[in-house]
C-alpha positions in Angstrom: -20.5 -27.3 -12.3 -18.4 -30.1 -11.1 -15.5 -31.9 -13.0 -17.5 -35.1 -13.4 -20.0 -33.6 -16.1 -17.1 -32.6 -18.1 -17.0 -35.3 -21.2 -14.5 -36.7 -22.7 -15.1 -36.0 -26.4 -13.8 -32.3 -26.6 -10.3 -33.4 -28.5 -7.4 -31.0 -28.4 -7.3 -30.8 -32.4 -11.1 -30.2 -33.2 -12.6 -28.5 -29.5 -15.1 -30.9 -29.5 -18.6 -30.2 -31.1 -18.7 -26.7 -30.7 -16.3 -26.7 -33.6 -19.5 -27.1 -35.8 -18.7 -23.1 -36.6 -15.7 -22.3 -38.3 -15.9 -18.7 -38.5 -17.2 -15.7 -36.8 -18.2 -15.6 -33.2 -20.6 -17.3 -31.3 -21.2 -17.8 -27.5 -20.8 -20.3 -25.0 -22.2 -20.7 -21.4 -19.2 -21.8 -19.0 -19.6 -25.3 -18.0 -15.6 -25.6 -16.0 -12.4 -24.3 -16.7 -8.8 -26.1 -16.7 -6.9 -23.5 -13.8 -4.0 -26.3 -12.5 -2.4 -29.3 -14.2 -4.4 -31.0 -11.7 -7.8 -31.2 -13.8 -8.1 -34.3 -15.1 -8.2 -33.2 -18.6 -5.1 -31.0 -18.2 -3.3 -33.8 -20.5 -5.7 -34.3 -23.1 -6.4 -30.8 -24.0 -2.4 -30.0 -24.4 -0.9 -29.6 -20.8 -0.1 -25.7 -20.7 -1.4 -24.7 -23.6 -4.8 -25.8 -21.9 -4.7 -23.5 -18.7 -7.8 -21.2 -18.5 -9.2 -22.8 -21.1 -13.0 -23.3 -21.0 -15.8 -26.5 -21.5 -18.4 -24.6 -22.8 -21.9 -26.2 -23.5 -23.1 -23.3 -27.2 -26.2 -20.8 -26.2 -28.1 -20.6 -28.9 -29.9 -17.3 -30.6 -33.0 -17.7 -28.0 -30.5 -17.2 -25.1 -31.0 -21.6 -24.5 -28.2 -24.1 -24.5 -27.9 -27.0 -26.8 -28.7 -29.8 -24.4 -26.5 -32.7 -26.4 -23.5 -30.9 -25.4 -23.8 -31.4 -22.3 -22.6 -34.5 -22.1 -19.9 -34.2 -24.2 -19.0 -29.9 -24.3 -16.6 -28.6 -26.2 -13.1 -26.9 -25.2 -12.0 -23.3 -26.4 -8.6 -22.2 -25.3 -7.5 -18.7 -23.8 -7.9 -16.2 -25.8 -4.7 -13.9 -24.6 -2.3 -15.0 -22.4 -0.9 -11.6 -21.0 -4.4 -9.7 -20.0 -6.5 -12.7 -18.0 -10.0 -12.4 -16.6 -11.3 -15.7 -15.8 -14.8 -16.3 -16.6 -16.7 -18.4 -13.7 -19.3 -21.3 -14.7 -22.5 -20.3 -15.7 -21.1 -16.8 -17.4 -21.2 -16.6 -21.2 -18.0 -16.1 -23.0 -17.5 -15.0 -26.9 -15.7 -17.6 -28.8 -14.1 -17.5 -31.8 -11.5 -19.9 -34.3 -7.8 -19.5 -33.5 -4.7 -20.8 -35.2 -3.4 -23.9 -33.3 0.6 -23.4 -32.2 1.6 -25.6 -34.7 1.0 -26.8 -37.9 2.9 -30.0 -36.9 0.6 -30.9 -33.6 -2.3 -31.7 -35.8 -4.9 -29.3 -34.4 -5.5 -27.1 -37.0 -8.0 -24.4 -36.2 -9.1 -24.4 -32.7 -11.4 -22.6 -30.3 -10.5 -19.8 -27.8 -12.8 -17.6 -26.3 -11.9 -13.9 -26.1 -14.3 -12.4 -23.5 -17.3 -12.9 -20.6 -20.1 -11.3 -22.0 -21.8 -8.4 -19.9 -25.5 -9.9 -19.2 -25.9 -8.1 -15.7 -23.4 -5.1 -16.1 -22.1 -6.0 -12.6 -18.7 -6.6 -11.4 -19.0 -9.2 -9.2 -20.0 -12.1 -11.8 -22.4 -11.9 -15.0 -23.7 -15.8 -14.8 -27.0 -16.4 -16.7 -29.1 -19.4 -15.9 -29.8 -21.8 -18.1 -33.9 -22.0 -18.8 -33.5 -25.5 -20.0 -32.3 -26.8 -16.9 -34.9 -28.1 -14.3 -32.6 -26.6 -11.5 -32.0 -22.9 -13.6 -32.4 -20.7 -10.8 -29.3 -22.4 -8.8 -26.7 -20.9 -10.7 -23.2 -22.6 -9.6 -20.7 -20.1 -10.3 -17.5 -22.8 -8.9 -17.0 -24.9 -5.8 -15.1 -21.9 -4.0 -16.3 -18.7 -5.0 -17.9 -16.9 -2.7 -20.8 -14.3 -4.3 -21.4 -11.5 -1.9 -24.2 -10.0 -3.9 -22.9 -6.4 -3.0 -19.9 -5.6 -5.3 -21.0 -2.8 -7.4 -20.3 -1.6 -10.0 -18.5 2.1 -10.4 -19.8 5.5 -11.9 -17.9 6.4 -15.1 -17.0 9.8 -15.7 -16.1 10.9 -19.6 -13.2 9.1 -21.0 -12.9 7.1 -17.5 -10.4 4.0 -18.2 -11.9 1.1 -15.4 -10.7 -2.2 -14.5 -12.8 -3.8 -11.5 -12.1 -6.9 -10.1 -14.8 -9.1 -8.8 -14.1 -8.5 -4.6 -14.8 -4.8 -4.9 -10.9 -3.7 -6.6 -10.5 -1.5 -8.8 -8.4 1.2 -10.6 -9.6 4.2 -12.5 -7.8 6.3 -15.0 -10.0 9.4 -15.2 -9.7 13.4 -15.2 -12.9 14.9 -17.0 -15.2 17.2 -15.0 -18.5 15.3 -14.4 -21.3 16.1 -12.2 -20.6 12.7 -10.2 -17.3 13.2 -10.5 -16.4 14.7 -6.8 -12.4 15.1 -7.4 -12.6 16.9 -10.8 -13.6 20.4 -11.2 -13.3 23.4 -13.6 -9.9 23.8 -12.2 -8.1 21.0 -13.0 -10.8 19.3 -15.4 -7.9 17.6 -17.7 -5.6 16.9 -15.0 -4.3 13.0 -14.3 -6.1 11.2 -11.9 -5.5 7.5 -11.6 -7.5 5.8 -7.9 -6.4 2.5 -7.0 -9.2 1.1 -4.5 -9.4 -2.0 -2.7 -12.3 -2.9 -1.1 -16.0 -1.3 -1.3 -18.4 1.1 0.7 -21.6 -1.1 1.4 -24.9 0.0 -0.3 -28.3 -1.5 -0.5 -27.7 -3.8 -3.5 -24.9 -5.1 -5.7 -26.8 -3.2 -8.5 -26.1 0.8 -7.6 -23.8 2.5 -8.8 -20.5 4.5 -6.7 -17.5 5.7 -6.5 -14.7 5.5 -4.7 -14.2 6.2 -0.8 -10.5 7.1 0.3 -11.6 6.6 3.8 -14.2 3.9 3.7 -12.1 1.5 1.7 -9.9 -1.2 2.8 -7.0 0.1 1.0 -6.4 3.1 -1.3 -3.9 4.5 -3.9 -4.1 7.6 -5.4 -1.8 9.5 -8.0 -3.0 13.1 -8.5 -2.4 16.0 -10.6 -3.9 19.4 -8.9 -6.7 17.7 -7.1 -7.9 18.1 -3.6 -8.4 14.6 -1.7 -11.0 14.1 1.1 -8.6 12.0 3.4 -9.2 12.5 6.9 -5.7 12.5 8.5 -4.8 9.7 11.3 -3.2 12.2 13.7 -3.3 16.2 13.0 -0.2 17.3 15.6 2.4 19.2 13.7 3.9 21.2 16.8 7.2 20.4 15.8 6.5 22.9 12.5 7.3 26.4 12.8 4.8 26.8 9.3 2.3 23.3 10.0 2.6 22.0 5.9 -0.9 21.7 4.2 -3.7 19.1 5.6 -4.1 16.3 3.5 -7.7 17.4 2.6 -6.3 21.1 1.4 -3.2 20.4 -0.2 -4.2 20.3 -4.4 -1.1 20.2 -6.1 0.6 16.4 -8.0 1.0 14.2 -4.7 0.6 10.4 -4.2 -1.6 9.3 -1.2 -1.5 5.5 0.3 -4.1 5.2 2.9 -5.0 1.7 5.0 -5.5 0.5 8.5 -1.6 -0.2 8.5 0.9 0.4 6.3 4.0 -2.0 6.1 7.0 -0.9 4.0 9.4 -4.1 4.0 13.2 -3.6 2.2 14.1 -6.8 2.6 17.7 -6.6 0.9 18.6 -3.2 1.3 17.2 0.0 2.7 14.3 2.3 2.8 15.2 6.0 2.1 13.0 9.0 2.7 14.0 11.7 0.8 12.1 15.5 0.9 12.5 18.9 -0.6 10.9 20.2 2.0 10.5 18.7 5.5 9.5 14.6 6.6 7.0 14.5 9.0 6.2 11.6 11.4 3.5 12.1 13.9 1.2 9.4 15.8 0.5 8.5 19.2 3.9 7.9 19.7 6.9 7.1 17.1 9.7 4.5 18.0 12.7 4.0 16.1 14.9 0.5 17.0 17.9 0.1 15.7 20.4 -2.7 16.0 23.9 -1.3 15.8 23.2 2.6 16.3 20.5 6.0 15.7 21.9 8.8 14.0 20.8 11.9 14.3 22.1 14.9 12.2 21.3 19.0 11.9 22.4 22.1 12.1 20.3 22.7 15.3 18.4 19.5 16.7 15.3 20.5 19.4 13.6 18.4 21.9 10.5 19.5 22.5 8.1 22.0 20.8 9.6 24.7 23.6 13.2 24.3 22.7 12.0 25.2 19.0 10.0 28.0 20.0 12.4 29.8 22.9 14.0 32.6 22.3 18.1 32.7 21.8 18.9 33.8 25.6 16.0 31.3 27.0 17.3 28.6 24.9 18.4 25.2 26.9 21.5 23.2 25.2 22.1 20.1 26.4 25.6 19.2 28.4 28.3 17.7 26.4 28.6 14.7 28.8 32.6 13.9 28.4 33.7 17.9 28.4 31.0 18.0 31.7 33.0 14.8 33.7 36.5 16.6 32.8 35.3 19.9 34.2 33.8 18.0 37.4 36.9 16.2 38.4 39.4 19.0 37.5 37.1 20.8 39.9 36.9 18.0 42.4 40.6 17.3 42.5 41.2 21.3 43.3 38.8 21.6 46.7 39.8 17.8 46.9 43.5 19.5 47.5 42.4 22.5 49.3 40.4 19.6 52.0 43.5 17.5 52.3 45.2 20.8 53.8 42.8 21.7 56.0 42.6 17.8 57.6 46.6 16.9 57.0 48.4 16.7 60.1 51.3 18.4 58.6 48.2 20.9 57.0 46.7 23.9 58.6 48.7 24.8 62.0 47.3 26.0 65.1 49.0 28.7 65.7 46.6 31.7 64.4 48.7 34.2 62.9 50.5 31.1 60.5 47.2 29.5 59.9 45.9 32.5 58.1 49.0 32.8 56.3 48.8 29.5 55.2 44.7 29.9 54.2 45.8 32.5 52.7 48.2 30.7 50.6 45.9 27.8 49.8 42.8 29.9 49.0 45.1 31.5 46.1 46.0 28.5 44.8 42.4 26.8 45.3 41.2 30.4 43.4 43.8 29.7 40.3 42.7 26.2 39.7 39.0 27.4 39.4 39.5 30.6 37.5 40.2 28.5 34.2 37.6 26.0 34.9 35.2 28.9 35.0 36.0 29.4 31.8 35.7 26.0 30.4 31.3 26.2 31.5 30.6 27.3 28.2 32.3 24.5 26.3 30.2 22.0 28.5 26.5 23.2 25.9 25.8 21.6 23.2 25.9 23.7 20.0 23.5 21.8 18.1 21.3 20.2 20.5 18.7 22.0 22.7 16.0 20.9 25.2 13.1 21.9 27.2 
């Protein structure tokens, strides 16, 4: 209902007419609701104190509103100020009397209301239509919400603990066996199970009830004990595994699984640290890593490719230490280089047979020196740690 219709009786001390009731509960059909200190009656009804308070128009025993509030409906105030679920116009809401925050202010008693009342059992809204309005069947539930008409509401299971927001959110404590109940079994009937869901699977109505869908919702976060999760995994290649860890759909031992169309992990001070027991596994269609200053990489043995893993210890291929490599190269260089400038120096190799093989002779000994001890620097030239295909 828009902000004009809202009167200008309902006084901060009294709550306007509906304070005709000074005890017990009664119930009030949601006319608008103070959310910013915009509303023009932000002021008048106390400023802060008045946010997510309600102008309520009272429904009477036959389900009917009392049509001289209307004009002038009465205020109740927010009934708890650290667990909020705002009610939207046209839904009911239990009201009761409430000490005012001071003696001093002149209030006295006032009105908050404590809770929408369930008339549909569905998430999504519970508005009921007021019979004595010509227009009843248009129920205006606010200028921007947006009623979908297909946000259901969940199955329980024994003991379930539910909160379910009106866009198709949730989060479920549960952890009893139930025949709905596909995560929960004789086996680990007992076991913590908390499901954090974001978004809905579609159905034929907004009236049936489900559960929730690790794979069809928008988002989901689950903390398990010893349950066995239906997620179907992104990408399956594990080659890089001599033992390939548990799918995600086998594993049933406590894990936490966060599932989306993309996951964002944002440190925006300091770092993100991965830290496993076991083994951390990144697989997709490919993985990049960028860094700005450097990429470390540090193991007792480091393979790059499935076949370096897998090849056996003579087969194996270790990569060239690159500085040891050039040193090896130009001592070797710099010995034929010597033994070339002999063979072309005018003052080199002479012509005369007998002293030319003498002098070969000589040279090829000394060529042979330099590359005896270079032969046996080939082995420091592989890598100890890192091997390839």
């Amino acid at each position: 209902m828009a902000t004009s219709r809202v009167g200008t009786g309902a006084g901060a001390g009294s709550g306007g007419k509906g304070s005709s009731s000074n005890s017990g509960t009664f119930f009030g059909r949601v006319l608008d609701i103070i959310l910013t200190d915009k509303h023009p009656q932000y002021k008048k009804m106390g400023g802060a104190l008045a946010i997510n308070g309600c102008f309520y128009v009272t429904v009477k025993g036959t389900g009917d509103v009392d049509p001289d509030e209307a004009s002038d409906p009465p205020f109740a105030y927010q009934g708890n100020a650290r667990l909020k679920e705002i009610p939207l116009l046209g839904e009911i809401i239990a009201i009761e009397s409430s000490p005012a925050a001071t003696s001093e202010s002149g209030q006295g008693n006032r009105k908050a209301w404590t809770r929408i009342i369930n008339v549909w059992n569905a998430p999504e809204h519970n508005a009921s239509p007021n019979t004595k309005n010509p227009n009843y069947q248009k129920v205006l539930l606010g200028k921007d919400f947006k009623e979908s008409g297909k946000i259901n509401p969940l199955i329980s299971y024994p003991g379930d603990f539910i909160l379910q927001g009106r866009q198709g959110q949730s989060i479920r404590f549960t952890g009893t066996k139930h025949v709905n109940n596909p995560l929960t079994t004789s086996k680990n009937n007992g076991q913590p199970l908390i499901l954090i869901a974001n978004g809905q699977i579609t159905s034929k109505s907004g009236f049936e009830g489900i559960i929730e869908d690790v794979n069809k919702n928008f988002g989901s976060l689950y903390f398990t004990g010893y349950h066995q999760i239906p997620l179907q995994q992104a990408n399956k290649k594990r080659l890089s595994y001599d033992k390939i860890p548990e799918a995600a759909n086998a594993y049933a031992k406590p894990q936490i699984i966060l599932n989306s169309g993309r996951l964002f992990l944002n440190a925006k001070e300091e770092s993100i640290l991965l830290s496993a027991a076991s083994s951390v596994g990144l697989n997709g269609v490919s993985v990049n890593i960028d860094a700005d200053d450097y990429v470390c990489l540090d193991a007792k043995k480091i393979y790059l490719g499935e076949k370096a893993r897998t090849a056996v210890a003579f087969s194996a291929q270790p990569v060239l230490l690159g500085k040891n490599t050039v040193d090896l190269l130009e001592d070797f260089l710099k010995a034929v280089e010597n033994f070339a400038n002999f063979l072309v120096s005018p003052s080199g190799l002479q012509p005369t047979p007998p002293v030319a093989v003498a002098q070969l002779k000589k040279e090829g000994g000394i060529l042979f020196a330099r590359l005896k001890p270079l032969k046996a620097r080939l082995n420091e030239l592989k890598s100890k740690k890192v091997f390839t295909e």
